[in-house]
C-alpha positions as CSV (number, residue, x, y, z in Angstrom):
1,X,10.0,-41.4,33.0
2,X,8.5,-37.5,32.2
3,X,8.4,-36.7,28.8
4,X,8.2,-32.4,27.7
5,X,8.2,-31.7,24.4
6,X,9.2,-28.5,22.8
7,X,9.1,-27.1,19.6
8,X,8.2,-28.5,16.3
9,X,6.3,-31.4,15.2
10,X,9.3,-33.7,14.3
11,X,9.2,-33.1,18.3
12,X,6.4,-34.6,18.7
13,X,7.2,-37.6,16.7
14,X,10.8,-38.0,18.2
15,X,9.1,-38.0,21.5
16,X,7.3,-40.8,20.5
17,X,10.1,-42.8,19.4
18,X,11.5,-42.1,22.0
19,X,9.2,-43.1,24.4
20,X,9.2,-46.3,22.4
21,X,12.4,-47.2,22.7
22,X,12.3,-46.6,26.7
23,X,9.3,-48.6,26.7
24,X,10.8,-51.7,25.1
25,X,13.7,-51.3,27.8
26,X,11.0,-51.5,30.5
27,X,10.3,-47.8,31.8
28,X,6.9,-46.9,32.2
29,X,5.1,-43.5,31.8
30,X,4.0,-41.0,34.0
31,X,2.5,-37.5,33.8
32,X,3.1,-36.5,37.3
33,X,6.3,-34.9,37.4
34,X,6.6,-35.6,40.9
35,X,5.9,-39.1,40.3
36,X,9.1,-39.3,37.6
37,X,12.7,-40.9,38.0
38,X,13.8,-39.6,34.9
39,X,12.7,-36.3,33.7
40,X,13.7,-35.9,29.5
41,X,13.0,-32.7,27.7
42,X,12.8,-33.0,24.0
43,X,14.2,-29.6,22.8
44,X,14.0,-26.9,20.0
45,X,16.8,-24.6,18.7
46,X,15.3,-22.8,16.2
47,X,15.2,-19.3,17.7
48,X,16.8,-18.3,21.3
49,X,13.6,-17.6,22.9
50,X,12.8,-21.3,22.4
51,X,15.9,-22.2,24.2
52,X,15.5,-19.8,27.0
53,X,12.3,-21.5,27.8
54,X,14.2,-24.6,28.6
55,X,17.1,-22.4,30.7
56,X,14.4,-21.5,32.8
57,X,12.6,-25.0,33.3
58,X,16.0,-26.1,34.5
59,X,16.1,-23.3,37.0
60,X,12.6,-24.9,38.1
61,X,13.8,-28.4,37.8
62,X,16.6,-27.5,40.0
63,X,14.9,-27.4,43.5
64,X,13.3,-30.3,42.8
65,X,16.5,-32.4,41.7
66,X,17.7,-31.0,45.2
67,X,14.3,-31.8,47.1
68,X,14.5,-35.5,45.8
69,X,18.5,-36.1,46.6
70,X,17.4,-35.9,50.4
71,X,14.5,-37.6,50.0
72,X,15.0,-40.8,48.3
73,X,16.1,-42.3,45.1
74,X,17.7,-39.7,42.9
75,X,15.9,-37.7,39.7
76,X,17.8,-38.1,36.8
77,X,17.5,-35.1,34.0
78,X,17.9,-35.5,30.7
79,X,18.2,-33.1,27.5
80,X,17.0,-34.5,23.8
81,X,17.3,-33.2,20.5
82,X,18.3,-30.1,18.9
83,X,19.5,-27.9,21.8
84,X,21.3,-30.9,22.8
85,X,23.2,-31.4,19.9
86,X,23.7,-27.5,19.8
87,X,25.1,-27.2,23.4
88,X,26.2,-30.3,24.6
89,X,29.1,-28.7,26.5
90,X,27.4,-25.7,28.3
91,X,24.5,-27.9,29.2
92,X,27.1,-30.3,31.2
93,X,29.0,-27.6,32.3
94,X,26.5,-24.8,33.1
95,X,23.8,-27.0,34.7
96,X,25.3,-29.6,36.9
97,X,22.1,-31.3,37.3
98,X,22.0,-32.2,34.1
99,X,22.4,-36.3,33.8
100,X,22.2,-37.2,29.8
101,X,22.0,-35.2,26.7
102,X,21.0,-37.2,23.6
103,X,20.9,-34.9,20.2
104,X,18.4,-36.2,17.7
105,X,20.1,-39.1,15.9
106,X,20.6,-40.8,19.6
107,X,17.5,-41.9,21.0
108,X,18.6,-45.8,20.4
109,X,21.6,-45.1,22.8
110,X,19.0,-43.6,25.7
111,X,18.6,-46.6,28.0
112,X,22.5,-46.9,28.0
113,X,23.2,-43.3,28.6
114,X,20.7,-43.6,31.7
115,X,22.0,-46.7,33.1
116,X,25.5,-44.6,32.8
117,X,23.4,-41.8,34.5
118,X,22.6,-44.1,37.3
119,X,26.4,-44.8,38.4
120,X,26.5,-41.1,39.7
121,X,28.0,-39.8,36.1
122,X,27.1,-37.7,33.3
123,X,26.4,-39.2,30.1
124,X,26.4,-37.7,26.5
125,X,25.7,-39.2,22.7
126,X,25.3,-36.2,20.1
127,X,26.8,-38.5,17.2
128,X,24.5,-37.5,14.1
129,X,24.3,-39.9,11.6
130,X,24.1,-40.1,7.5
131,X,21.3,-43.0,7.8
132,X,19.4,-43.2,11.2
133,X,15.8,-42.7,10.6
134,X,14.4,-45.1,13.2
135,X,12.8,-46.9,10.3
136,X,12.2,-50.2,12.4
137,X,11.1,-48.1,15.6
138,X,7.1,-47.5,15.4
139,X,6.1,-44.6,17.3
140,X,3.8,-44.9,20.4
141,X,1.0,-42.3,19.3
142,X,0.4,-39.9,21.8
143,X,-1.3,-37.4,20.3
144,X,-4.9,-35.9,20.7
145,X,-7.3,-38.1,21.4
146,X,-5.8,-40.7,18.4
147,X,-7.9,-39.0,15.7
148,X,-4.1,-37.9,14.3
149,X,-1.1,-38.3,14.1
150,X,2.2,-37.4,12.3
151,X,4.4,-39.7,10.7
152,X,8.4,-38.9,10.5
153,X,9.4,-40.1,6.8
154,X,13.2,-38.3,6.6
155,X,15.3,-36.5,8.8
156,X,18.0,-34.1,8.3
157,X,18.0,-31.2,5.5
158,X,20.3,-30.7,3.0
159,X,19.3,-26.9,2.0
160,X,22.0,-24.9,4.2
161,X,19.4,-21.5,4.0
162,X,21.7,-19.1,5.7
163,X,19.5,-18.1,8.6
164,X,18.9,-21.7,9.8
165,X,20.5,-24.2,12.6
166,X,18.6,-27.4,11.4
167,X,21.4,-28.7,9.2
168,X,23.9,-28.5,12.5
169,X,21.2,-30.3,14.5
170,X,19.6,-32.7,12.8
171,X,22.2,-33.6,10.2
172,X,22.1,-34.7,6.7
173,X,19.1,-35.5,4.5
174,X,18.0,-38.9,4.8
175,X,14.5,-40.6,3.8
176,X,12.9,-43.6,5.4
177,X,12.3,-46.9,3.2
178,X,9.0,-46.5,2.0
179,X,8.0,-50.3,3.3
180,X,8.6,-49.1,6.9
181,X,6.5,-45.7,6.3
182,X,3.4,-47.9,4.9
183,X,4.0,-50.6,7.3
184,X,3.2,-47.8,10.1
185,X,0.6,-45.6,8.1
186,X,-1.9,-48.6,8.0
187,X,-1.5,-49.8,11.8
188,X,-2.5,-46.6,12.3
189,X,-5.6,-46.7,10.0
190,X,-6.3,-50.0,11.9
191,X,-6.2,-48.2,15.0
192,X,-8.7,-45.9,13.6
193,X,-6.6,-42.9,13.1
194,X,-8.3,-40.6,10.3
195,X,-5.7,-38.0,9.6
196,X,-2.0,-38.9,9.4
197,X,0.6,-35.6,8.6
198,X,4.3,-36.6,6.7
199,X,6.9,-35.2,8.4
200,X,10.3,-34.2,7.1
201,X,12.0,-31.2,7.2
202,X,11.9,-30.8,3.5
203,X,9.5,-33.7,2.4
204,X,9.4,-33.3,-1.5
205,X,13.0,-33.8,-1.6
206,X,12.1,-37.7,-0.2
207,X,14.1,-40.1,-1.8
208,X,13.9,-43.8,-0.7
209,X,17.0,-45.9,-1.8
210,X,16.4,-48.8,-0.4
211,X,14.9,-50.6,-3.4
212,X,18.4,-51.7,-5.9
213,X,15.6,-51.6,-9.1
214,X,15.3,-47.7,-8.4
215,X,19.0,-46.6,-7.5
216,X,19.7,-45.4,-11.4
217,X,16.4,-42.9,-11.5
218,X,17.3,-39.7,-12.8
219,X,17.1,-36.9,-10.5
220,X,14.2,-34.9,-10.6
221,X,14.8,-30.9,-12.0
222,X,13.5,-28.1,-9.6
223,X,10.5,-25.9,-10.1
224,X,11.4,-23.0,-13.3
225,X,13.6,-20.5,-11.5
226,X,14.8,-22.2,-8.9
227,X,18.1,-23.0,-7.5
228,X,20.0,-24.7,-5.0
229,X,23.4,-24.9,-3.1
230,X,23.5,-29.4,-3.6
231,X,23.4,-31.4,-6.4
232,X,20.3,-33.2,-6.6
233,X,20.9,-36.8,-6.3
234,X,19.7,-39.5,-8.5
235,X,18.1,-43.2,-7.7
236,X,15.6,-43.8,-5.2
237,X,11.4,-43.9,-5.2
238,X,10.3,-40.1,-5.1
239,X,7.7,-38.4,-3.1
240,X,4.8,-38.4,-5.5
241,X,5.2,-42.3,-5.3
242,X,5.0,-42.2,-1.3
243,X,2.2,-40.0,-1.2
244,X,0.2,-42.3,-4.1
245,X,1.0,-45.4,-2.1
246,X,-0.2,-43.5,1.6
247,X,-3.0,-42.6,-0.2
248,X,-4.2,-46.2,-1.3
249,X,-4.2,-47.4,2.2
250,X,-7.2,-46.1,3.9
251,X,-10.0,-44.4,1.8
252,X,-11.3,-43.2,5.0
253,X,-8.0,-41.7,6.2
254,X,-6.6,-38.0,5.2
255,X,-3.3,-37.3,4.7
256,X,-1.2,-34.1,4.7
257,X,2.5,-33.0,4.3
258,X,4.9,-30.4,5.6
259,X,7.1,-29.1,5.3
260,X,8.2,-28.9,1.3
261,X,10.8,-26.7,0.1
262,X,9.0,-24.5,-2.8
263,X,12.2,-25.7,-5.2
264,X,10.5,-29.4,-5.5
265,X,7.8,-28.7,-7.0
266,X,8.6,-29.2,-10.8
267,X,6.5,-28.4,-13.4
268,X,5.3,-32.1,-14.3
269,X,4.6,-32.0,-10.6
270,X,2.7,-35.3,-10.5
271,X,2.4,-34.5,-6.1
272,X,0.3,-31.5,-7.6
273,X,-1.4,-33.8,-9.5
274,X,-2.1,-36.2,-6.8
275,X,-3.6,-33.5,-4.4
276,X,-6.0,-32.6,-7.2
277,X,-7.3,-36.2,-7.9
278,X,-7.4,-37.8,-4.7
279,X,-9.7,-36.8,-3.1
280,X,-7.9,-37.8,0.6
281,X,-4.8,-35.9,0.1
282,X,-5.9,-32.7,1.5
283,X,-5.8,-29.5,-0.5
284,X,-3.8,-27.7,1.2
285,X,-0.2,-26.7,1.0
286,X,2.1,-24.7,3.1
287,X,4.5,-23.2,0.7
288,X,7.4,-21.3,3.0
289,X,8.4,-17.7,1.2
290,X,10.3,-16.8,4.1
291,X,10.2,-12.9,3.2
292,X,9.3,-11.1,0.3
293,X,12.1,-9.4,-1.6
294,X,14.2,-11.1,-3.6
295,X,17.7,-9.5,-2.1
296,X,16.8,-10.7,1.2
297,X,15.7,-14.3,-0.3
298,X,19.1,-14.1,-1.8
299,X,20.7,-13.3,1.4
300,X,18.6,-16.6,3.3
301,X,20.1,-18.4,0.2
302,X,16.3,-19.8,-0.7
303,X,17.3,-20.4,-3.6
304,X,14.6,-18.3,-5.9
305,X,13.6,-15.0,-6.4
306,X,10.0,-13.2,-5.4
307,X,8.9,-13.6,-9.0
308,X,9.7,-17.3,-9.4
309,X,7.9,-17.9,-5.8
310,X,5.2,-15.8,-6.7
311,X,4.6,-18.0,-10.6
312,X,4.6,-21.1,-8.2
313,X,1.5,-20.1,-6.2
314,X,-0.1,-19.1,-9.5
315,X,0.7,-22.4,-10.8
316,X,-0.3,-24.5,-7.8
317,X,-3.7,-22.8,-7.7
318,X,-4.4,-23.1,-10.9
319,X,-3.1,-26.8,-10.3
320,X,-5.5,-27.1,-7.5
321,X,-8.2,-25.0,-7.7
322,X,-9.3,-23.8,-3.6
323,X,-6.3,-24.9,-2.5
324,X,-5.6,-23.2,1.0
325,X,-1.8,-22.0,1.5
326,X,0.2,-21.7,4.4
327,X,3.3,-19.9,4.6
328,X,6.6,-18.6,7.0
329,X,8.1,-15.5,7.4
330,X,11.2,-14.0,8.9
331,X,10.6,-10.5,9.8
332,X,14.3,-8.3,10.4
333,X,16.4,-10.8,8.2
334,X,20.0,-9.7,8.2
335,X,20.7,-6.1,5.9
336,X,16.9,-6.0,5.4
337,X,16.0,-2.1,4.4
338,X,12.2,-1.1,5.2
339,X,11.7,-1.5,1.2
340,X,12.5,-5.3,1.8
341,X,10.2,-5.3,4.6
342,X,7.5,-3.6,2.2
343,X,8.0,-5.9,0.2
344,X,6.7,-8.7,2.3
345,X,4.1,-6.5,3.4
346,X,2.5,-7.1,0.1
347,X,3.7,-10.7,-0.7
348,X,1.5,-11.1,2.0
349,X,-2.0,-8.8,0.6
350,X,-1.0,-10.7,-3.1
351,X,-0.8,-14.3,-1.6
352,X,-3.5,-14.3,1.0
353,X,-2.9,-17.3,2.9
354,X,-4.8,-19.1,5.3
355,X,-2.3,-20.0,7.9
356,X,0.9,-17.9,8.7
357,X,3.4,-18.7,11.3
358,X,5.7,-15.4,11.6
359,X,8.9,-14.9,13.8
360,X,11.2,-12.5,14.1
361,X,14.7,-13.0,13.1
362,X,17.5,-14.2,16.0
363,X,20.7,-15.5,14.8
364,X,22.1,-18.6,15.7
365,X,25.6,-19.7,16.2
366,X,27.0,-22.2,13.4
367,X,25.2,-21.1,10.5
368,X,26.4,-19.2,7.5
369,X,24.5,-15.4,8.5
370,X,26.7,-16.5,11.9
371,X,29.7,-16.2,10.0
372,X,29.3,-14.4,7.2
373,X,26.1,-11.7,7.8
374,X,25.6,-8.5,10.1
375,X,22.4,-9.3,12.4
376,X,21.8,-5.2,11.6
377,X,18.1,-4.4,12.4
378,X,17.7,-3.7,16.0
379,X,15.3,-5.4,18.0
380,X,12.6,-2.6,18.0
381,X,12.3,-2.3,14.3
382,X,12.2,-6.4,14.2
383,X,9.5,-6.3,16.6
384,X,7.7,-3.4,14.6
385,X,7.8,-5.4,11.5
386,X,7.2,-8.6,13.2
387,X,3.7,-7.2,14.5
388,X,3.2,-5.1,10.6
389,X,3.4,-8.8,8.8
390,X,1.3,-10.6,12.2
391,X,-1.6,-7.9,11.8
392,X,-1.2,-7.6,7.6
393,X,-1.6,-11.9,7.5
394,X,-4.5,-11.4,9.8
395,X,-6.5,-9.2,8.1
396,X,-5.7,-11.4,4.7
397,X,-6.4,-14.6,6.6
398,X,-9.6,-13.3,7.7
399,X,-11.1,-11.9,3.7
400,X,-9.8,-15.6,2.6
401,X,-12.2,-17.2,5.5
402,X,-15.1,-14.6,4.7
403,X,-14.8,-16.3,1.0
404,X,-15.8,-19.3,2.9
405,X,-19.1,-17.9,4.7
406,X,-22.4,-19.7,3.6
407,X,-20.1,-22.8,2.4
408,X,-20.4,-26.7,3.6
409,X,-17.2,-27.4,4.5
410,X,-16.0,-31.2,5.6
411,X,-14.6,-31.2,9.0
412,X,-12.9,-34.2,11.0
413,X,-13.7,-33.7,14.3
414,X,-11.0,-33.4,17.1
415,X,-12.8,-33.0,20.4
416,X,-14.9,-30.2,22.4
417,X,-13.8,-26.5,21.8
418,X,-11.3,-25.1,24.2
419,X,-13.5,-22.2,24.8
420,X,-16.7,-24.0,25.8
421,X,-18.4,-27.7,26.7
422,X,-21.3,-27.0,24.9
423,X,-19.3,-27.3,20.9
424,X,-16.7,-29.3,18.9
425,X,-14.0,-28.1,17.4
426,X,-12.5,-29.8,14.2
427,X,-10.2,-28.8,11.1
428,X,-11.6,-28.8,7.5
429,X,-9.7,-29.7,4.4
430,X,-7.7,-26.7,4.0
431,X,-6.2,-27.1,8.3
432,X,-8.6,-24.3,9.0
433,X,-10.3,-24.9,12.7
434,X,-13.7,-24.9,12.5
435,X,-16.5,-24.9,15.6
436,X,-19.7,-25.5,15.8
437,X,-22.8,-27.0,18.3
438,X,-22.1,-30.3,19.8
439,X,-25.6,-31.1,18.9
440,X,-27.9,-34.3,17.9
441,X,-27.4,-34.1,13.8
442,X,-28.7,-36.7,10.8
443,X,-26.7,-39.6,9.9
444,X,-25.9,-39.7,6.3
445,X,-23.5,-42.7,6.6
446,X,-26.1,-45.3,8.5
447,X,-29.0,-43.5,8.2
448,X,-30.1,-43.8,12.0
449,X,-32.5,-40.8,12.8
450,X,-29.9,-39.1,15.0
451,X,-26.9,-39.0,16.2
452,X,-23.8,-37.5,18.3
453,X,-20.9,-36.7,16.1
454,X,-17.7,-38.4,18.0
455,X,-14.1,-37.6,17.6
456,X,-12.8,-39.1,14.4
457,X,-16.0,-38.3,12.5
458,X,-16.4,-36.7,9.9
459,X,-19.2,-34.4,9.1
460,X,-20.7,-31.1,7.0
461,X,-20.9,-28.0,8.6
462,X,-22.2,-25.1,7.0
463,X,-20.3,-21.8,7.8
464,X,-22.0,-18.9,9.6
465,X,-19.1,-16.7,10.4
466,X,-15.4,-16.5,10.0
467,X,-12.3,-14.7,11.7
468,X,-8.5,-14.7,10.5
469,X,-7.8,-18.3,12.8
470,X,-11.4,-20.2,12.7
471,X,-14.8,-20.9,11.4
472,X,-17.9,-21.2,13.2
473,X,-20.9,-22.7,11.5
474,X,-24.0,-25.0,12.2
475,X,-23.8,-29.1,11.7
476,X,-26.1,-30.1,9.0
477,X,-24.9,-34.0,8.6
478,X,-22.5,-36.8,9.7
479,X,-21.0,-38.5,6.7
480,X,-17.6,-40.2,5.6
481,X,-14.9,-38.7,3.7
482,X,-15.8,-41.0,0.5
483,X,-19.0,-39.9,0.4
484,X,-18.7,-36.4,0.7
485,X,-15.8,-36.5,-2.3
486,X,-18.3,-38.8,-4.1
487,X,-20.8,-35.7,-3.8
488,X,-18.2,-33.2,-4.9
């Protein structure tokens, strides 16, 4: 079997299940397409351009579905996840070479829909479910050189923003037990993993109820001036207590979140707390605004107004002071004027975040703006806005990193830099890559006289120069996360 992966992280991380779950049945691996029986894209449907891309890697796959039927066994195709639960139908119909589609609540079901696959027919499962979370299925890591990895803890969302598809192709909200989250956190600290990321589409809203002693807690209230379209639920262990039980495992480890919904973050917000005190929860915190006037926020049905947003980032930074913020816009929301856009403009010069990921608008089928909004700003003046917010972020994104010139910053290091043999690349606290000389340094943590820093180290680097995506600096020491807090 070929595995692709599109798209988000919870991509990533479905892949991996499902690559699990194919492995148990016996498949092996390969990364030679040509080598592959069964090719399986895991797909996105968050914008169209994401789905085009796999359109047109059919159109590839097509000649060589065609060059295999003549020469021996046949290639079997298959389309997983979101775009499969989107379009089961016109993927059947409008690709005949199409074997299986799975949408994201079906990977369990994969080696019977290929066995059906085999017999000559198509095969289809796009079932969503109110409580699959492949709790009892533990991921096969494959990401970068196993110094990270992410770590699915719900699935679904419950927010129905009226711009988004996720609710119609993931399903409901629903959280993992927090025994089967732990249970796979520390085999990956005993692999030797160093930084593990919690996924969820909207990860302070966990709620675990799996335990009977917690099913009559009372529902957590939302941050001051915040809304939202469902009743918050009582019972159930929260996400504070997740992220102070992840935390306890592995000293040594770092642990990070995303995405939360700016709404969970109450004013006793003991998850604030947490990040401040523990001194392995990273201090960073991507915070999703979305855009930057409040008719348009009321449009997306966030749930809050500019001002509210804006008191939350004074509150979490005053909560956690250097905290680095990471944000998403929509640029060309339905009805938006170019005073909305403005707007933005300067959300974005108030906030100053450290990592943006922008995109311009593009409606999808099912959702409420299908149904009930104009999609009104033509595609020029989207684009125009689009590149305003890109080159605005930038410019912000690069005066925050200045800040950070002439610091030591803690970096885990990943592997050599993209750009050249001769350096490592690694993140710091706050997500921000950092680069620097892949050079003999002094060993703080055995005291040896010298030493190579390896992936999965950690070490201080002290900045020399900064631009809007990375920092470049000089290694001064390898030492351990503990230590370095301990010296804090």
């Amino acid at each position: 079997v070929y595995l692709e992966t599109y798209g988000c992280q919870m991509n990533v991380n479905d892949t991996e299940i499902a690559w699990a779950i194919l492995q148990e049945n016996g498949y092996a691996r390969t990364k030679e397409l040509d080598e592959a029986d069964v090719i399986l894209l895991v797909t996105c449907s968050v914008r169209e351009k994401a789905e085009q891309a796999i359109w047109n890697r059919l159109r590839h796959l097509k000649a060589l579905k065609a060059r295999r039927q003549q020469a021996r066994s046949p290639l079997r195709i298959g389309i997983l996840g979101c775009m499969a639960e989107r379009l089961k139908e016109e993927i059947l119909h409008r690709e005949k070479l199409v074997d299986i589609v799975a949408g994201p609540d079906a990977y369990r079901d994969l080696p019977r829909l290929l066995a059906v696959a085999e017999s000559g027919q198509q095969a289809a499962n796009v079932l969503l479910s109110l409580d699959e979370t492949y709790a009892d299925v533990l991921p096969v890591q494959t990401s970068a050189g196993g110094t990270t990895a992410f770590v699915s803890i719900m699935r679904g969302c419950d927010n129905m923003c009226s711009y988004c598809i996720v609710p119609f192709t993931r399903g409901r909200e629903r959280s993992r037990p927090i025994a089967s989250i732990l249970q796979e956190v520390r085999m990956l600290s005993d692999q030797g993993v160093k930084e593990v990321t919690l996924l969820g589409q909207n990860v302070n809203s966990f709620r675990d109820t799996s335990e009977v002693q917690f099913q009559s807690a009372a529902a957590p209230g939302l941050s001051r001036g915040f809304s939202t379209v469902y009743k918050a639920k009582p019972g159930g262990l929260r996400f504070a207590h997740l992220l102070d039980q992840v935390s306890r495992i592995d000293p040594e480890m770092r642990i990070r979140f995303t995405s939360p919904h700016p709404k969970d973050f109450p004013d006793e917000a003991s998850v604030l707390q947490l990040i401040q005190e523990r001194h392995n929860i990273c201090k960073q915190l991507h915070l999703p605004a979305q855009s930057g006037s409040t008719q348009v926020l009321e449009a997306m049905r966030r749930g809050y107004t500019r001002e509210a947003y804006l008191e939350l980032v004074h509150h979490v930074r005053e909560s956690i002071p250097g905290v680095s913020l990471s944000s998403d816009f929509i640029a060309g929301f339905c009805g938006e004027t170019e005073e909305d856009h403005q707007q933005t403009v300067s959300l974005l010069r108030e906030v100053r975040y450290n990592v943006g990921f922008l995109f311009a608008y593009s409606m999808r089928q099912k959702t409420r703006a299908y149904h009930r909004l104009q999609d009104d700003v033509p595609a020029d003046i989207k684009q125009r806005r689009l590149e305003e917010l890109i080159a605005v972020f930038r410019e912000e994104a690069a005066r925050a990193n200045d800040a950070m010139v002439g610091q030591s910053q803690l970096v885990l290091v990943e592997g050599p830099s993209k750009r050249s043999a001769s350096e490592l690349c690694g993140r710091n606290d706050g997500n921000i890559k950092v680069i620097f000389p892949d050079a003999e340094t002094e060993d703080a943590v055995g005291c040896q006289a010298a030493v190579r820093a390896q992936p999965g180290d950690y070490v201080m680097v002290k900045v020399t120069s900064a631009s809007s995506q990375t920092l470049k600096g000089v290694l001064l020491c390898r030492t351990t996360l503990s230590r370095s807090a301990a010296c804090h």
